[in-house]
C-alpha positions, 0 to 999 in steps of 0.5 A, spaced: 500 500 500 505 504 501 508 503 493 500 504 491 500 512 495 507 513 493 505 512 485 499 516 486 502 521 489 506 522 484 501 521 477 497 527 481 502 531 481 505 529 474 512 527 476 512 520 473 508 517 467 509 510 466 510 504 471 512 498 471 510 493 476 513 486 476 512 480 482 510 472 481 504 471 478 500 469 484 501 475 487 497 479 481 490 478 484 491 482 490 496 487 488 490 489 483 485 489 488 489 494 492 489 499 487 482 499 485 480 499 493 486 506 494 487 509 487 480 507 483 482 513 477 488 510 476 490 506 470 492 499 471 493 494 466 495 487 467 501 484 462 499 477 462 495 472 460 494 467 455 492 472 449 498 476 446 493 481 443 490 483 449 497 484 452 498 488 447 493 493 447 494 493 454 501 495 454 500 500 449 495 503 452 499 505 458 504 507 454 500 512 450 495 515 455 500 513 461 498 509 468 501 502 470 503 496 467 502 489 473 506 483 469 509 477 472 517 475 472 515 470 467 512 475 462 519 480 463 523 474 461 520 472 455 517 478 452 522 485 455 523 487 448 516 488 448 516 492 455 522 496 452 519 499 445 513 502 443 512 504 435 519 501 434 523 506 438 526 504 445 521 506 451 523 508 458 519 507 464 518 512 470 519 507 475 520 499 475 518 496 481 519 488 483 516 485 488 519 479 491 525 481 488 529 477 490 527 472 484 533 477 481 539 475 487 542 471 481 545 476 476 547 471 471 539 468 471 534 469 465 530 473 470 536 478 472 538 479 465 531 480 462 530 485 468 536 490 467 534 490 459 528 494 460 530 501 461 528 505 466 529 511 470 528 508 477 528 502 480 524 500 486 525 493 490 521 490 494 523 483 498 523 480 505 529 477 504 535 482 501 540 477 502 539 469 502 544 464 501 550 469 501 552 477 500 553 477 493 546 476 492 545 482 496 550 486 491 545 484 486 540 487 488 543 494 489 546 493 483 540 492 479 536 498 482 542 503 483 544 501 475 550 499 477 553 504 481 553 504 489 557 497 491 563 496 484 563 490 481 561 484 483 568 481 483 571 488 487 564 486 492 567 480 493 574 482 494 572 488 499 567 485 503 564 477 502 570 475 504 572 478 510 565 478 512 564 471 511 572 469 513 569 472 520 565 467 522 568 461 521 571 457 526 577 458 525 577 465 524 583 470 527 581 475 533 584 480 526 579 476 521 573 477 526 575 485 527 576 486 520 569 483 518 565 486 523 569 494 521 567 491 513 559 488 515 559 496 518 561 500 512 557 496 508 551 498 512 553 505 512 554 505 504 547 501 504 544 505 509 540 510 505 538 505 499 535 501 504 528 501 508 528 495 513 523 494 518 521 488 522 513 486 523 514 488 530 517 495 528 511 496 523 505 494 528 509 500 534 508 505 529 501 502 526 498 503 533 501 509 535 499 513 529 492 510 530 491 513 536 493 520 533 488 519 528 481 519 532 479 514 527 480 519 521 485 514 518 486 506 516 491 502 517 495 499 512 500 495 510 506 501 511 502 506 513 497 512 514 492 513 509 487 517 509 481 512 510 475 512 504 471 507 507 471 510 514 467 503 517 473 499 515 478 503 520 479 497 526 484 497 530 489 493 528 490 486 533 497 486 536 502 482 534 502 476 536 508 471 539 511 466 535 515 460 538 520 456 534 522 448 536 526 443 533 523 438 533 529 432 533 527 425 530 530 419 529 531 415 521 526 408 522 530 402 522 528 401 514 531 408 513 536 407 518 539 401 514 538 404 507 542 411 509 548 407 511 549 402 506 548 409 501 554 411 504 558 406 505 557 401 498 558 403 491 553 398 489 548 401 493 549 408 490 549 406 483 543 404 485 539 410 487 542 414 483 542 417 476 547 420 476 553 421 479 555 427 483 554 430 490 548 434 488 545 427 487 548 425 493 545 430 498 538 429 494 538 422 495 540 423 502 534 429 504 529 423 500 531 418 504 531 423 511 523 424 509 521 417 506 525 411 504 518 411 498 521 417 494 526 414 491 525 411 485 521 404 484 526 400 481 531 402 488 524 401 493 524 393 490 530 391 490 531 394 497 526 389 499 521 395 500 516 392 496 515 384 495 509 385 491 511 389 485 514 384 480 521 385 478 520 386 470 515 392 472 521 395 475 527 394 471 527 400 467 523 405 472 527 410 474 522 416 476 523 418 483 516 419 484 513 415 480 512 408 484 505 408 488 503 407 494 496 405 493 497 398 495 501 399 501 498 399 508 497 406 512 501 402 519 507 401 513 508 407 511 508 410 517 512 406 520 517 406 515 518 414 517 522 417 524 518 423 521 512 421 519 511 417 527 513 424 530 509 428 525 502 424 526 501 424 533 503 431 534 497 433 528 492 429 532 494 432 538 494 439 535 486 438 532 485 435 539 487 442 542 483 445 537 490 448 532 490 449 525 496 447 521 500 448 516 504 442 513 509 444 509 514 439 504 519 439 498 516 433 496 510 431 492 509 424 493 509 426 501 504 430 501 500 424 497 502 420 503 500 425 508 494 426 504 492 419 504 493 418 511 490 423 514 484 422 510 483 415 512 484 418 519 478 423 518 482 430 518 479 434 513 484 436 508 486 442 503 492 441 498 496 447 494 501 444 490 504 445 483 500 442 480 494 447 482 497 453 476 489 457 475 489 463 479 482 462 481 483 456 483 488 457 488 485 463 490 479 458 492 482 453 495 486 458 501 478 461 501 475 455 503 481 454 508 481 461 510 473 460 512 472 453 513 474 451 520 473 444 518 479 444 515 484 443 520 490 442 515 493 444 510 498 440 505 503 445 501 509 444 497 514 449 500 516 453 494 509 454 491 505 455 498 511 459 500 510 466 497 504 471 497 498 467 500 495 469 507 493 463 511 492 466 518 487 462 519 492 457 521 497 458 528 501 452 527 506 450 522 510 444 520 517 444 517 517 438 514 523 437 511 529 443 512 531 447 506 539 449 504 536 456 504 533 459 510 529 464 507 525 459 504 522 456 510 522 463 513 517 465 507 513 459 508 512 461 516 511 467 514 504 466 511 501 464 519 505 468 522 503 475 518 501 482 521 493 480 522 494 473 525 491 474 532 493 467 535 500 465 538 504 462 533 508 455 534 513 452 528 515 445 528 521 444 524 523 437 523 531 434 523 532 427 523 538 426 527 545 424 525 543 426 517 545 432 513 539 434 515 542 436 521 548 439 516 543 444 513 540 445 518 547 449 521 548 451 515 542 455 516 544 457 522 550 460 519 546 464 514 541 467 517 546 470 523 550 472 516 543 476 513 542 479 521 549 482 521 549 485 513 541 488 515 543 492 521 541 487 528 545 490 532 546 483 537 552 481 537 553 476 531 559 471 532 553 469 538 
């Protein structure tokens, strides 16, 4: 809402003509309902879709009269010639503006590439997650909205300030190395400091519940600020914020589990089995699966391992679909039991639908959703499902409705990459992990649609770790990333704690 008043203040006073907004496709609906609800005179026009001649006349029509053009990163990769010209000469944008912008934290991506090809004259990003893996994605981004010119090259970045930041947090890292690090992470923030807006939940909700009581009831609260209210009816205080609580909850492999992740890493044979091809990568992949549940490997690996003794040998010598072997025939008491996670994750939802919870179940994997789904269906949970096989919009928007105003649904099962980004499900206050992520903001992302201004119960999130496993692995290195993006955001704890 802030971005919507601050183009509104600007086309009203004529200080900008044309804007381009770019953000995941399921973020179009709401983006479009904010401007109409806020700036109803103001021409939006949406750059997507299946046919090409609407696009068109969209997009020209802004261009010609002027107003906003909403498109998806999709559209921006596969069409930024068409978004940079008009009537055969090159078109500059007033402002464009990325939502979620760290889709573009790879420079050398597609995506990244396509973005900085479009010619504009500013350039807005918005992103809970400036840095997620490591500082040169923060460069990207600084270096994308700044054209280049507020951090160096990439490899003078690197040289100046991700090594020493990054030397200063190993283990074996010098008094020196820490002192330098911290005197780097200190100007980088200093140089930073006036291109970048940070403000927490907390931060936000302080400064909400302040103005509100100046106001009298004469403005609305919204999402970054004050706005004066047209619907004076709609002008609620907002609820406080509430309290998140974050446990891990440590399991341990099944025995099945247990035997199979051993002899993966101890016996060649037995890799050459699970895999398809041989690099680490594929290694930790199946590894991580086998953490989950032995059944996500493929069908050939599930026979020969004696998982399975009723599926005949010739269905499986040549199917190497990891995904792809059914579970129909297996018992539910089976599957669990082949499961640390599953033995864990069941008896926690049935003690949490007994307390009258509703809960986010949210895993990398497909198949487990198909197992989750199953069981908890046979076990009279009621049951909604997002995944990436659910591409219409209006479906999704359906189904996080329903969940939203059904409490008979008590779980909801997503993938973590689709069901992580730009929905609302405050209709849940408990959220499970099931399996951790390398990437710390992406389980941050998936909380983050529970635990959101507007939730009015506290929140607990499960993360489940399978002991002893590289999931234990990641989960450290999460640990790792995440004190790095505290220390290069402005937390002032202490970040070698």
């Amino acid at each position: 809402i802030q971005v919507i008043s601050f183009l509104s203040g600007m086309y009203d006073n004529e200080l900008v003509k044309h804007a381009l907004l770019v953000m995941p496709t399921s973020l179009i609906t709401n983006w479009t309902k904010e401007f109409a609800k806020w700036t109803p005179g103001m021409r939006v026009k949406e750059f997507h879709g299946t046919s090409k001649g609407e696009r068109t006349r969209n997009l020209e029509k802004v261009q010609r009269r002027g107003g906003v053009v909403i498109t998806t990163y999709t559209m921006l990769m596969n069409n930024w010639q068409q978004l940079s010209s008009y009537r055969d000469r090159e078109f500059t944008w007033d402002y464009m503006i990325l939502d979620e912008a760290h889709k573009i934290k790879t420079s050398s991506t597609k995506t990244a590439k396509s973005a900085s090809a479009i010619p504009s004259k500013h350039r807005v990003l918005l992103t809970g997650t400036p840095v997620q893996n490591n500082l040169k994605e923060m460069w990207a981004l600084f270096d994308f909205a700044c054209h280049g010119t507020l951090l160096g090259t990439a490899k003078t970045f690197k040289t100046e300030y991700e090594n020493p930041i990054t030397r200063a947090r190993e283990k074996d890292a010098t008094p020196g190395e820490k002192v330098l690090g911290t005197r780097m992470s200190e100007n980088l923030m200093a140089i930073i400091k006036p291109y970048f807006l940070r403000r927490t939940k907390a931060e936000v909700q302080k400064n909400k519940m302040s103005s509100t009581h100046q106001s009298n009831g004469e403005y609305s609260d919204n999402e970054d600020g004050l706005v004066q209210n047209p619907h004076k009816d709609f002008g609620a205080v907002m609820p406080t914020l509430t309290r998140k609580n974050d446990l891990i909850g440590w399991t341990y492999l099944s025995s099945a589990q247990e035997d199979i992740y051993r002899q993966f890493i101890s016996l060649d044979h037995i890799k050459e089995l699970l895999m398809t091809s041989r690099s680490p990568l594929a290694e930790l992949t199946i590894l991580k699966k086998l953490c989950d549940h032995p059944r996500l490997l493929s069908a050939a690996a599930i026979a020969k391992l004696g998982l399975d003794e009723n599926t005949a040998e010739s269905q499986q010598s040549d199917d190497t679909e990891t995904d792809a072997h059914s579970i129909a025939n297996i018992s539910d008491d089976t599957l669990i039991s082949e499961s640390g996670k599953l033995v864990f994750l069941f008896a926690l939802l049935e003690r949490l639908r007994e307390e009258g919870h509703r809960t986010l179940v949210f895993a990398h994997y497909r198949k487990v959703l198909d197992i989750l789904e199953r069981i908890l269906g046979n076990r009279g949970f009621k049951v909604m499902r997002l995944d990436g096989t659910i591409t219409q919009i209006a479906e999704r928007e359906r189904r996080i409705t329903k969940f939203q105003t059904d409490k008979r649904y008590s779980v909801f099962l997503l993938t973590t990459q689709v069901g992580g980004v730009g929905i609302t499900l405050t209709a849940a206050d408990r959220v499970v992990i099931y399996d951790p992520s390398w990437n710390p903001a992406t389980d941050a992302q998936a909380v983050d649609r529970a635990y959101r201004i507007g939730q009015t119960e506290n929140v607990v999130i499960y993360r489940l770790i399978t002991c002893g496993t590289v999931e234990e692995k990641i989960y450290r290195r999460q640990v790792f990333k995440d004190s790095l993006i505290r220390q290069n955001t402005g937390d002032k704890k202490n970040p070698f704690r």
